[in-house]
C-alpha positions as CSV (number, residue, x, y, z in Angstrom):
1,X,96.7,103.0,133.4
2,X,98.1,100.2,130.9
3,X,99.5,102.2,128.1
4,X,99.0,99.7,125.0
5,X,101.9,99.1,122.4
6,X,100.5,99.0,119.0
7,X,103.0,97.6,116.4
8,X,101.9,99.6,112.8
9,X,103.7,97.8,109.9
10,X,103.8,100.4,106.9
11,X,104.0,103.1,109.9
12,X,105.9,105.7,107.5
13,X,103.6,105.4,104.6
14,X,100.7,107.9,103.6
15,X,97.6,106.6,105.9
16,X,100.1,104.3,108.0
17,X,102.1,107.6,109.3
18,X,98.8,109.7,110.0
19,X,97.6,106.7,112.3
20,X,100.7,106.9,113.8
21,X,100.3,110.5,114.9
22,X,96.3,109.8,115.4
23,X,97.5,106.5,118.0
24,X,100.3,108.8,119.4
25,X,97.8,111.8,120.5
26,X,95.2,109.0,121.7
27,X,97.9,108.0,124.3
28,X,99.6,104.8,122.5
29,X,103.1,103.6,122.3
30,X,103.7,103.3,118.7
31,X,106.5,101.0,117.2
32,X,106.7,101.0,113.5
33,X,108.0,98.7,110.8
34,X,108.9,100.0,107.1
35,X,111.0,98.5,104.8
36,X,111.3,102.3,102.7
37,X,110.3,100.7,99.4
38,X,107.3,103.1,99.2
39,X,108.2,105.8,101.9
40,X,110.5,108.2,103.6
41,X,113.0,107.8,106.3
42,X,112.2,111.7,106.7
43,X,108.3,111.3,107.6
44,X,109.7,109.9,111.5
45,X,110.9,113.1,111.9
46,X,107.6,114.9,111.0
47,X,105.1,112.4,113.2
48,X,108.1,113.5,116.2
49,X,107.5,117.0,115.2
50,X,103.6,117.1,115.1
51,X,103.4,114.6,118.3
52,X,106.4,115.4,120.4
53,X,107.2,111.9,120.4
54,X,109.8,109.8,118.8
55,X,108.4,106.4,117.4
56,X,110.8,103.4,117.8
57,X,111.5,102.8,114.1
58,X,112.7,99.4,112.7
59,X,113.4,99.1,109.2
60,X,112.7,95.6,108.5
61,X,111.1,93.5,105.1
62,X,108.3,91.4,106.6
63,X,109.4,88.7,103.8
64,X,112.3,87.7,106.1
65,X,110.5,85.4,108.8
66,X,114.1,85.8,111.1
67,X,113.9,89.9,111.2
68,X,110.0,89.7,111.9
69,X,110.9,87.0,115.0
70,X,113.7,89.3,116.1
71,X,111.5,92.0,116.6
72,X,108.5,90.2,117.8
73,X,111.2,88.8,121.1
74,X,112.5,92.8,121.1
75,X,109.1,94.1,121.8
76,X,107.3,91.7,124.2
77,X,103.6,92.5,125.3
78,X,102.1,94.3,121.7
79,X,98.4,94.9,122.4
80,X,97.3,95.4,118.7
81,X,99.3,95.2,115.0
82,X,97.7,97.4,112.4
83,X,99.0,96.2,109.1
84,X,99.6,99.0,106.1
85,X,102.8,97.3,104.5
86,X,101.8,96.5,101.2
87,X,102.7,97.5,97.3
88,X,99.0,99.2,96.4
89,X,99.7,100.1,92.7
90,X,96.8,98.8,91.1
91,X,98.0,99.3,87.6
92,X,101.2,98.0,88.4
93,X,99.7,95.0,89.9
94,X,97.8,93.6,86.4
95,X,101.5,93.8,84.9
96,X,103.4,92.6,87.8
97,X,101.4,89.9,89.4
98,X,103.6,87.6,90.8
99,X,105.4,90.6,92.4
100,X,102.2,91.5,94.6
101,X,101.2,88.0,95.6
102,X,104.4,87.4,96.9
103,X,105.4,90.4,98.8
104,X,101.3,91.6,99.9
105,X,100.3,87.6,100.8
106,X,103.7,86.5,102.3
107,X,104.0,89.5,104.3
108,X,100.6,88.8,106.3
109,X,101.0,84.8,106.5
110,X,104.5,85.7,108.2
111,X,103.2,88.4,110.5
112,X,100.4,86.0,111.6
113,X,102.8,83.7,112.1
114,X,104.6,85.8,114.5
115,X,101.6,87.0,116.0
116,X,100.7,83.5,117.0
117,X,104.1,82.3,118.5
118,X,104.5,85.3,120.4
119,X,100.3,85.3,121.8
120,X,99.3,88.8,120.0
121,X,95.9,88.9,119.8
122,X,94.6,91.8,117.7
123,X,95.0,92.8,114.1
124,X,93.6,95.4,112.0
125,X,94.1,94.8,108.4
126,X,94.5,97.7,105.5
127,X,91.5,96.4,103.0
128,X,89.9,97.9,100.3
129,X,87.0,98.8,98.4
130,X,88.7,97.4,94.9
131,X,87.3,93.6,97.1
132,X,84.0,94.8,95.5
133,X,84.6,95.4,91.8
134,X,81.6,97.1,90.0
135,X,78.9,96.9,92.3
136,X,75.5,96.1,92.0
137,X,73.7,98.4,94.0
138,X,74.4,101.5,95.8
139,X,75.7,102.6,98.3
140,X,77.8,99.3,98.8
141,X,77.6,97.8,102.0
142,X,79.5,95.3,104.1
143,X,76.9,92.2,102.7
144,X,77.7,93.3,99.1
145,X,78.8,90.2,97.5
146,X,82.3,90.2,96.2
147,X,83.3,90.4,92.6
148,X,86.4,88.7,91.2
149,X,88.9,91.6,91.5
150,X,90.0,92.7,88.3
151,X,93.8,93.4,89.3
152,X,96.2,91.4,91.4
153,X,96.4,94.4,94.0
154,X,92.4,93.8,94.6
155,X,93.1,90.0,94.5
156,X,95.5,90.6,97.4
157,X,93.1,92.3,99.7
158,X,90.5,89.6,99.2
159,X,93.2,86.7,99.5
160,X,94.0,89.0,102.6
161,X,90.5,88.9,104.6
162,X,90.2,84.9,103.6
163,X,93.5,84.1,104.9
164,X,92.5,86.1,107.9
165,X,88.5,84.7,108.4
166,X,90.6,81.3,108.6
167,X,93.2,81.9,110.5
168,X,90.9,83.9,113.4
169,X,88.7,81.1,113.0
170,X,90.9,78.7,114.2
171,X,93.3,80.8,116.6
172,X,94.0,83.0,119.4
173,X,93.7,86.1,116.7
174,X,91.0,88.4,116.6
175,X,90.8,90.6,113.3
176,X,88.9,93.7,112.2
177,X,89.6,94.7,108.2
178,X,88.5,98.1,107.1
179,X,87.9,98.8,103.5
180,X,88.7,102.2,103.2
181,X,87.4,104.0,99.6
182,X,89.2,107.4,98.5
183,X,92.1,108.4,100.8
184,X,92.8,111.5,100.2
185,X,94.3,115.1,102.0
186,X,97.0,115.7,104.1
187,X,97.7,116.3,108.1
188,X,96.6,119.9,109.2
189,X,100.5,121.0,109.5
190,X,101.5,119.9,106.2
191,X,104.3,117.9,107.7
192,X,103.0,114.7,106.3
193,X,100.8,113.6,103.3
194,X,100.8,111.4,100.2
195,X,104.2,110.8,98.3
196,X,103.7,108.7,95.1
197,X,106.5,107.2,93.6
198,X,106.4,108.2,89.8
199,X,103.3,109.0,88.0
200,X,100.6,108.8,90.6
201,X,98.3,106.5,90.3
202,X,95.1,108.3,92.1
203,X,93.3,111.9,91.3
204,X,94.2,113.9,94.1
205,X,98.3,113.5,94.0
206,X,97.9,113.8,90.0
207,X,95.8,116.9,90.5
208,X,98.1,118.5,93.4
209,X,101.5,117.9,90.9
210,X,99.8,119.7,87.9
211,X,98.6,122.5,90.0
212,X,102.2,122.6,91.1
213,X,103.5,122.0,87.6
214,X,105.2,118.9,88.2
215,X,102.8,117.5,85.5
216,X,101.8,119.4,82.4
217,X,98.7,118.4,82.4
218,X,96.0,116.6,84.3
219,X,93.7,113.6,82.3
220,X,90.4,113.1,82.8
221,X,89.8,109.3,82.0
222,X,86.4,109.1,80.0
223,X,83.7,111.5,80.3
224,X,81.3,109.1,78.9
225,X,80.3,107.3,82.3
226,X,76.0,107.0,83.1
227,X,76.7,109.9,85.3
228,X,75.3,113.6,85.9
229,X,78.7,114.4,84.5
230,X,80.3,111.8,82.8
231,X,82.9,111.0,84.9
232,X,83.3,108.8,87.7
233,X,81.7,109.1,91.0
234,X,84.0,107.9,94.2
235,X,83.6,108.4,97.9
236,X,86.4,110.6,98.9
237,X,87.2,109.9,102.8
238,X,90.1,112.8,104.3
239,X,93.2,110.7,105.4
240,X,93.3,111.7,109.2
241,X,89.5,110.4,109.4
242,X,90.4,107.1,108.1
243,X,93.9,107.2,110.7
244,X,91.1,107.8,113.2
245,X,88.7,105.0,112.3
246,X,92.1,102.7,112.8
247,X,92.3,103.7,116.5
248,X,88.8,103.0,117.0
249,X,89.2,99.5,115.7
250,X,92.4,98.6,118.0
251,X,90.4,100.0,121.0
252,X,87.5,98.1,119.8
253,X,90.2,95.0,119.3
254,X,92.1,95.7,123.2
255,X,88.5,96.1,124.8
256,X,86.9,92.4,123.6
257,X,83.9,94.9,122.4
258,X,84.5,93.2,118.9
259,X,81.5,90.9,119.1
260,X,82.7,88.3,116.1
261,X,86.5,86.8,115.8
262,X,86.8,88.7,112.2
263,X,84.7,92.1,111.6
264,X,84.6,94.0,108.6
265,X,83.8,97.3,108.2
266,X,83.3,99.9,105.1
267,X,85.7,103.4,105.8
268,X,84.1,106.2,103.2
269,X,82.3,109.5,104.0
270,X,79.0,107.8,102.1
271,X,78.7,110.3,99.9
272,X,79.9,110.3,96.0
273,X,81.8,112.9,94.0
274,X,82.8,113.1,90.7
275,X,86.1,113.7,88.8
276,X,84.9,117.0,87.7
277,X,83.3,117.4,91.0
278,X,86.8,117.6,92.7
279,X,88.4,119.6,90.1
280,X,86.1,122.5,90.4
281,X,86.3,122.2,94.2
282,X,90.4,122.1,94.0
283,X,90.0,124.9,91.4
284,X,87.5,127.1,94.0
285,X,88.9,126.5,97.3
286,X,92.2,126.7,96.5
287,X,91.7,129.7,94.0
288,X,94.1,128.0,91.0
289,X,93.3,127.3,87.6
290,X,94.3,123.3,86.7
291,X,95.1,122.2,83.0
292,X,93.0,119.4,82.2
293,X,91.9,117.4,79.3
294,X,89.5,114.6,78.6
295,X,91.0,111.7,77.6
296,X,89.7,107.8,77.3
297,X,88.4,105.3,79.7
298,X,90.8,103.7,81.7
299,X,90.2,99.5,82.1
300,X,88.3,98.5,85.2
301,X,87.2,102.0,86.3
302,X,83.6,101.2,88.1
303,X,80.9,104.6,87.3
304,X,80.3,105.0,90.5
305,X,81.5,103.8,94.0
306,X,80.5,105.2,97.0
307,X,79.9,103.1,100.9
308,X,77.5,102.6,103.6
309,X,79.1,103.4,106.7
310,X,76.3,102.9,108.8
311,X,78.2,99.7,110.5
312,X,81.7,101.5,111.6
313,X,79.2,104.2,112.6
314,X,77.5,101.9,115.2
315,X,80.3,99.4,115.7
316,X,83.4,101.3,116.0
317,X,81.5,105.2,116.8
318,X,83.3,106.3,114.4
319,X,82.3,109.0,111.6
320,X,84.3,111.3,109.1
321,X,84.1,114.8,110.3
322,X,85.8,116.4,107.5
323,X,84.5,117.5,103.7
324,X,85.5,118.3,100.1
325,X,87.4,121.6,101.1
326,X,89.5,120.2,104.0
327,X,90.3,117.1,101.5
328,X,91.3,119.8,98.7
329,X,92.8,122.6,100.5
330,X,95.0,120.2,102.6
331,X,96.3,118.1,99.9
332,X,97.4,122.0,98.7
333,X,99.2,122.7,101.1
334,X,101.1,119.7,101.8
335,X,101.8,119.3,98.0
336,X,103.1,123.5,98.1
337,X,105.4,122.1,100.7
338,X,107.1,119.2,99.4
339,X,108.2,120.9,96.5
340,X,109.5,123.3,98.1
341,X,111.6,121.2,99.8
342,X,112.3,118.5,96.7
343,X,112.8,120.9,94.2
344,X,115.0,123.7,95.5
């Protein structure tokens, strides 16, 4: 049997390194591209040491279109490209703009470009549930209409699936974009997880560095939200079940099963938990007290966000298996880890 090469740009990232591991167990050959601008050389050391197998790494900025043609001749007969390399700060993004257009847009128009010269077919594209905005109804499906994104990151990812509706429209490119909710939790061995740069930018990492007292203290933005508790409601989803739902799609992609040019599909567990909801369940499962305060709203924070998933159920048979307590306890452990080895 054919064993497919699947080219994963962002490979060393948080969810691009997982799939990595999740395509390497499912009997892939994995090549990644990173430029290290949001990652660790270190992580290709820790997908070898959890899959027994060595990626071939490349560290290459997709902005050069010369380094992405180079590799594209190097490694003839890719059956699939899953596309992570991005900058995702969403609160850098509303300062920086011009920053994220460039380096988020260009990078796909010059992979694409590659793609077609060199007649690879299949793309899955890293999208997001910021395309939606504040929605109008619950849970938010696939059909929900699309709000004008209220940062440049969330301009990107909609830019993103345009650019790619086009483009499959009108060439040999098939394309499936998932728009994941939540990421959060670490691989099973703690060898891999999330590594913000700075201040984090998303609850989990934020509540994993006060725990370890990295951070003095965890805030709570707003407590004043139409919500059982005040705060807002997200739908969590554990990172190895969205690395999964990526090697569903490129199976999905490599088998024509895909029955339009461009799919879309919503990656979330369907289910909504609050801000307060994860600290207590960080706080219980992980028996830890975590210093927290309330503090103000934060601008463009939707109440409440949470996905139908019915579609990737069906589509791509694909479901998250894991809960709250995996997401917590893992996140835990990998965080315990990492500063063990950072700050010694």
């Amino acid at each position: 049997m054919k064993q497919h090469k699947i080219l994963v740009t962002g490979g060393l990232g948080f969810i691009g390194s997982h799939t990595v591991v999740e395509l390497q167990m499912a009997g892939f050959d994995v090549v990644i591209i990173d430029d290290l601008s949001n990652s660790q050389a270190f992580i290709l050391n820790r997908i070898q040491q959890i899959t027994g197998i060595l990626p071939r790494f490349y560290a290459i900025n997709m902005l050069y279109n010369e380094s992405m043609d180079e590799l594209f001749q190097k490694e003839k007969n890719i059956s699939a490209v899953i596309h992570f390399a991005a900058f995702k700060a969403v609160g850098e993004s509303v300062s920086e703009p011009i920053k994220y257009f460039k380096n988020n847009l260009c990078s796909l128009i010059n992979l694409l470009h590659c793609m077609e010269i060199h007649q690879v077919q299949n793309l899955v594209f890293s999208s997001s549930a910021t395309v939606y905005g504040e929605p109008d109804e619950l849970p938010i499906s696939e059909t929900s209409p699309l709000k004008k994104a209220i940062s440049a990151y969330g301009s990107t990812k909609q830019m993103g699936e345009e650019i790619l509706e086009k483009t499959t429209s009108a060439k040999n490119i098939s394309a499936i974009a998932l728009r994941y909710f939540n990421p959060v939790g670490a691989h099973p061995s703690s060898l891999i997880g999330e590594l913000p740069n700075g201040i984090p930018n998303n609850l989990m990492p934020y509540i994993t560095q006060t725990a370890a007292g990295l951070r003095k203290q965890l805030i709570v933005y707003g407590n004043d939200y139409n919500t059982p508790d005040g705060t807002c409601i997200r739908d969590y989803i554990h990172v190895v079940d969205l690395a999964k739902a990526h090697v569903k799609s490129c199976e999905r992609l490599i088998n024509k099963m895909a029955k339009n040019k461009f799919e879309v599909y919503n990656i979330g567990t369907g289910k909504g938990y609050s801000v307060l909801d994860i600290i207590k369940a960080f706080e219980e499962y992980n028996h830890i007290k975590l210093n927290y305060t309330i503090g103000p709203r934060r601008n463009g924070d939707a109440a409440v966000m949470y996905a139908s998933v019915i579609n990737a159920t069906k589509h791509l048979n694909w479901e998250a298996k894991m809960g709250l307590k995996e997401m917590v306890t893992s996140a835990w452990q990998w965080q315990q880890q990492i500063t063990e080895i950072t700050h010694k």
